[in-house]
N, CA, C and O atoms as a Tinker XYZ file with bonds, in Angstrom:
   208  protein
     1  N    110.896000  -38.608000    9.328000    73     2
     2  CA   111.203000  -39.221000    8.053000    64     1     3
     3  C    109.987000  -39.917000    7.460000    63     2     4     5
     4  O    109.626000  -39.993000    6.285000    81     3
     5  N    109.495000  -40.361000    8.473000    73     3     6
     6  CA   107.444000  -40.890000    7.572000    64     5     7
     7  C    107.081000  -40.213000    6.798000    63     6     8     9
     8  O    106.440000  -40.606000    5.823000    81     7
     9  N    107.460000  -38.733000    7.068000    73     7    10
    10  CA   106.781000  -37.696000    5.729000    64     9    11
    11  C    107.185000  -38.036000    4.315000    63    10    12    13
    12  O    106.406000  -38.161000    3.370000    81    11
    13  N    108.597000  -38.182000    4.283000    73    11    14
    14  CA   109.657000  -38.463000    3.310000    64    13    15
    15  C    108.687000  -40.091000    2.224000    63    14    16    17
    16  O    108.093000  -41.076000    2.660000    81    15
    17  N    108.968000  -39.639000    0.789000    73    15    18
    18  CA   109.408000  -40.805000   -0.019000    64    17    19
    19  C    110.215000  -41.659000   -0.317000    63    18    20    21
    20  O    110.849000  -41.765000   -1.367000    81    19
    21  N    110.233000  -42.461000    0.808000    73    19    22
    22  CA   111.926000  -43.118000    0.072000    64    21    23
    23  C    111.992000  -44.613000   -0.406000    63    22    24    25
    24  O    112.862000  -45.477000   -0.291000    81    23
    25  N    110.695000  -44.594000   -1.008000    73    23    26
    26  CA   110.467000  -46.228000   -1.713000    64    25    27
    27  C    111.110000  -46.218000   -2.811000    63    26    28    29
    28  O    110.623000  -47.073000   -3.550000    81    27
    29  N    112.200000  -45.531000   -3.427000    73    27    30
    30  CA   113.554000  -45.668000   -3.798000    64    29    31
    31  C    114.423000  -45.138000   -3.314000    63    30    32    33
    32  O    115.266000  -44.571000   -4.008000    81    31
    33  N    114.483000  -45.157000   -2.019000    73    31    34
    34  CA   115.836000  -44.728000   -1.463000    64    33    35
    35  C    116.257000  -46.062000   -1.148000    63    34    36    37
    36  O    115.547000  -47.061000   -1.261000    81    35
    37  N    117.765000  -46.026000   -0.640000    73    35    38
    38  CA   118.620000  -46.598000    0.152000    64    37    39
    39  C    119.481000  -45.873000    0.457000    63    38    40    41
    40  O    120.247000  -45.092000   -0.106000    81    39
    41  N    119.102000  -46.509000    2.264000    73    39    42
    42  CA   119.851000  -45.609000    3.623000    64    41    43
    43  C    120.449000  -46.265000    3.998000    63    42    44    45
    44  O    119.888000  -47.304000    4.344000    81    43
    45  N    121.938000  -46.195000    4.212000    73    43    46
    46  CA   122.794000  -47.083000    5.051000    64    45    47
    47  C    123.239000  -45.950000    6.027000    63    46    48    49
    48  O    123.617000  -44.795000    5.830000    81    47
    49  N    123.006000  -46.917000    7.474000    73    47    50
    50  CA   123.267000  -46.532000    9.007000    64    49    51
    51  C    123.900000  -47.367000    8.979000    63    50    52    53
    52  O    123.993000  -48.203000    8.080000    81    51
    53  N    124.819000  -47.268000   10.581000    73    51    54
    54  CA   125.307000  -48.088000   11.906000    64    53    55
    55  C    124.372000  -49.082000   12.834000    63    54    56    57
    56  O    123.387000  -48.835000   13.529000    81    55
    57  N    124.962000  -50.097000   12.608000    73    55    58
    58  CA   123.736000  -50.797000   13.209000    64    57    59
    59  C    123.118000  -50.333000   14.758000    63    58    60    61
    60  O    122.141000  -50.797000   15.346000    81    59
    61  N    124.269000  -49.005000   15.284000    73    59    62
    62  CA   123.169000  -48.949000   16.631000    64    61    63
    63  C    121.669000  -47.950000   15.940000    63    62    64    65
    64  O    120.623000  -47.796000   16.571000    81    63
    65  N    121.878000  -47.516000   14.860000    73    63    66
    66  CA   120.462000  -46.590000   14.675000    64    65    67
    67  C    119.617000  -47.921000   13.606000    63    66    68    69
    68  O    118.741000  -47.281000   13.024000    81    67
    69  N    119.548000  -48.942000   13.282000    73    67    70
    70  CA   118.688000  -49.968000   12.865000    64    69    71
    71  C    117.739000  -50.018000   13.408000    63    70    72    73
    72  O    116.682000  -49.774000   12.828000    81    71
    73  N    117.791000  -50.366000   14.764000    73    71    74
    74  CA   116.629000  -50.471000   15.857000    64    73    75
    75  C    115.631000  -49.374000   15.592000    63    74    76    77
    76  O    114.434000  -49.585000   15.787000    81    75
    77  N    116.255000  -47.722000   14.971000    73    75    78
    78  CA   115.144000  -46.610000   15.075000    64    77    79
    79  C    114.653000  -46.457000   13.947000    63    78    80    81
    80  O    114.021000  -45.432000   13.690000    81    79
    81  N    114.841000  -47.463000   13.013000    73    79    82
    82  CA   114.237000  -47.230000   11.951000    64    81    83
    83  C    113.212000  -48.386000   11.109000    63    82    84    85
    84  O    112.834000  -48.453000    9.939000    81    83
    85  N    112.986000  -49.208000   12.284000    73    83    86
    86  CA   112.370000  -49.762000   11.777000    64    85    87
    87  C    110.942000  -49.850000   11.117000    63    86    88    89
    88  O    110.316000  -50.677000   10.456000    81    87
    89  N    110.758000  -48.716000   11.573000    73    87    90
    90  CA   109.340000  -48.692000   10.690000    64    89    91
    91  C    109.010000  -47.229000    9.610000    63    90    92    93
    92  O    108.108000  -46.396000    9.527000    81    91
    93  N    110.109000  -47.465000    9.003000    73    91    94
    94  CA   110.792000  -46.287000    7.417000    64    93    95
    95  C    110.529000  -47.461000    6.795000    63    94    96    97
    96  O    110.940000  -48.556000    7.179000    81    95
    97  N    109.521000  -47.161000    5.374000    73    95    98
    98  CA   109.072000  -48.201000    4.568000    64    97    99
    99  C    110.356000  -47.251000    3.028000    63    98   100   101
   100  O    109.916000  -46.541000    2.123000    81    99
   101  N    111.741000  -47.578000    3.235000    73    99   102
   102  CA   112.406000  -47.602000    2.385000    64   101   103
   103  C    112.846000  -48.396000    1.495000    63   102   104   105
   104  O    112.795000  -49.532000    1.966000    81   103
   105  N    113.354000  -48.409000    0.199000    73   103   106
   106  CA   113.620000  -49.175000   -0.780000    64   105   107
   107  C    114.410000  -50.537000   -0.319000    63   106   108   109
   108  O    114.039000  -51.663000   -0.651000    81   107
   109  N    115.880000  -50.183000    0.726000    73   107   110
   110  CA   116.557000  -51.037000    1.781000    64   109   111
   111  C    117.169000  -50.436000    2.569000    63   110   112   113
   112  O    117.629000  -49.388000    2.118000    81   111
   113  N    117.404000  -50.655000    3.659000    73   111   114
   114  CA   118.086000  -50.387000    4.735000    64   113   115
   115  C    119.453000  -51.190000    4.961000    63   114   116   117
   116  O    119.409000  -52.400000    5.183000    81   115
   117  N    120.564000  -50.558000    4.907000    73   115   118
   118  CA   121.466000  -51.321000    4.935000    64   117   119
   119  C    122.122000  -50.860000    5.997000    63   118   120   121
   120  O    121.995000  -49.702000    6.394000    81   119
   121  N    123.090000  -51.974000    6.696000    73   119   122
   122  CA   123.732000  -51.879000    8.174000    64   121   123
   123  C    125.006000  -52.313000    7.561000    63   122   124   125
   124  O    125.402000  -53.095000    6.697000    81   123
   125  N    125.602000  -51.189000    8.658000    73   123   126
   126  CA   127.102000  -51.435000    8.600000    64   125   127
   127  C    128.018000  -51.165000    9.819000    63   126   128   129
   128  O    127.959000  -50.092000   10.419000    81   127
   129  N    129.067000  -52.392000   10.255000    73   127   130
   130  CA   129.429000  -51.902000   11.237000    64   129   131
   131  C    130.708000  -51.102000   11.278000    63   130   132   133
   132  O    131.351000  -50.472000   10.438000    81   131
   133  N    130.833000  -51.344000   12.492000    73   131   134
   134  CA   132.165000  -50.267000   13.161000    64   133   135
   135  C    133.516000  -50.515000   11.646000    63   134   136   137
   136  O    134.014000  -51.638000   11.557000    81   135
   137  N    133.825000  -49.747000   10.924000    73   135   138
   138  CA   135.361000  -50.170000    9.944000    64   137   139
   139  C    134.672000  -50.560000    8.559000    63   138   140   141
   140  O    135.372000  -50.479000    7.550000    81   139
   141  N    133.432000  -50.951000    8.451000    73   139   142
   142  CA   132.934000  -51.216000    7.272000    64   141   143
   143  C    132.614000  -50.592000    6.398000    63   142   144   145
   144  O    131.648000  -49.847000    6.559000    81   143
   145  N    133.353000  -50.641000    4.993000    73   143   146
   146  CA   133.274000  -49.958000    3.884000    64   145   147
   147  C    132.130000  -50.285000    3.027000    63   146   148   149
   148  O    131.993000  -51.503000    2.906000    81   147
   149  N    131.056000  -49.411000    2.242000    73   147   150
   150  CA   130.021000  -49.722000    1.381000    64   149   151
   151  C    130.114000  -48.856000    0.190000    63   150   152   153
   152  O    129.803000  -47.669000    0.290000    81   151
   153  N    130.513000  -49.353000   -0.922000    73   151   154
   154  CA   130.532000  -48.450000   -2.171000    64   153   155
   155  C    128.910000  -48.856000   -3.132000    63   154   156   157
   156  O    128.392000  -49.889000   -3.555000    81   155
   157  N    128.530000  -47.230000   -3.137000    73   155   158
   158  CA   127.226000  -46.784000   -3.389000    64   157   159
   159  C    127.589000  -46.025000   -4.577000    63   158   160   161
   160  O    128.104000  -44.908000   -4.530000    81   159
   161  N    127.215000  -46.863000   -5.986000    73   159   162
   162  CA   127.341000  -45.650000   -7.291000    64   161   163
   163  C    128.660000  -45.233000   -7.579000    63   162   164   165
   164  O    129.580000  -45.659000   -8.277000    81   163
   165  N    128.406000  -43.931000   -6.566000    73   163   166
   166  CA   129.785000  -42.540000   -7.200000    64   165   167
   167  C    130.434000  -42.306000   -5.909000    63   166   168   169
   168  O    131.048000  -41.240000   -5.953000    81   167
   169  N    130.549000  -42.983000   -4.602000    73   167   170
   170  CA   130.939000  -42.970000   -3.149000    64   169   171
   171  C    130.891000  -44.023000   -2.547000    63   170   172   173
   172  O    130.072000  -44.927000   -2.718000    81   171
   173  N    131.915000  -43.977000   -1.671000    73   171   174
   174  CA   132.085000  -44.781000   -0.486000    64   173   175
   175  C    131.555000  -44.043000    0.484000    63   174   176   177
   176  O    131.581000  -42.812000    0.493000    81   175
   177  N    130.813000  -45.085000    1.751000    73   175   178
   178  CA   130.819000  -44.794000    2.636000    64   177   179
   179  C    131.444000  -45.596000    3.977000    63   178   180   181
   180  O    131.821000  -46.711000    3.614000    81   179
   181  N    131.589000  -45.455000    4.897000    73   179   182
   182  CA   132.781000  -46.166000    6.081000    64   181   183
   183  C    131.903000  -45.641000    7.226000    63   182   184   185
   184  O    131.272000  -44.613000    7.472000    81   183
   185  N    132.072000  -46.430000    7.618000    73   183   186
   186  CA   131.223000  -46.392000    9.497000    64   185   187
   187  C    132.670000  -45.829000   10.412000    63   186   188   189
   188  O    133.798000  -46.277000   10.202000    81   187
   189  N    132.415000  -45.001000   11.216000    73   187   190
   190  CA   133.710000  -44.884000   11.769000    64   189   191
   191  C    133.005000  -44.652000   13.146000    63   190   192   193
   192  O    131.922000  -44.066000   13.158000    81   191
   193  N    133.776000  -45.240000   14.703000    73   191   194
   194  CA   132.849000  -45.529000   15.806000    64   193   195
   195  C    133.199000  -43.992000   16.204000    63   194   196   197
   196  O    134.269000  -43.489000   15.861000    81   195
   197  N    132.169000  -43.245000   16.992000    73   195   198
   198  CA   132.191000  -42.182000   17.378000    64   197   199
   199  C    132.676000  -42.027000   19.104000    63   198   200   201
   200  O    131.791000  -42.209000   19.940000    81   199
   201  N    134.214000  -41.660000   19.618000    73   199   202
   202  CA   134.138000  -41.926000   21.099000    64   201   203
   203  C    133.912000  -40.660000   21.968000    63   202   204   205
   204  O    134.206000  -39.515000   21.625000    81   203
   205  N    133.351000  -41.031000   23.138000    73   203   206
   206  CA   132.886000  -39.701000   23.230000    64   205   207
   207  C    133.631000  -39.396000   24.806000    63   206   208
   208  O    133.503000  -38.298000   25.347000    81   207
């Protein structure tokens, strides 16, 4: 993703992938946990825990 432009992006992850991104010079990084809803524009997005 270093290749990538994303000094206007915003990426929202799960806070377990925060830790791997810390050094993506993006617009913001937003965390969300396990059930948490984030409305972006024209979508929602929802964290949903993955069991394996």
């Amino acid at each position: 993703m270093n290749e990538l432009d994303l000094t206007s992006t915003t990426i929202i992850v799960p806070k377990a992938v925060v830790e791997k991104l810390k050094n993506i010079s993006a617009k913001e990084i937003v965390t969300l946990n396990n059930g948490e809803t984030k409305r972006v524009v024209h979508f929602s997005v929802e964290v949903i825990p993955m069991n394996n």
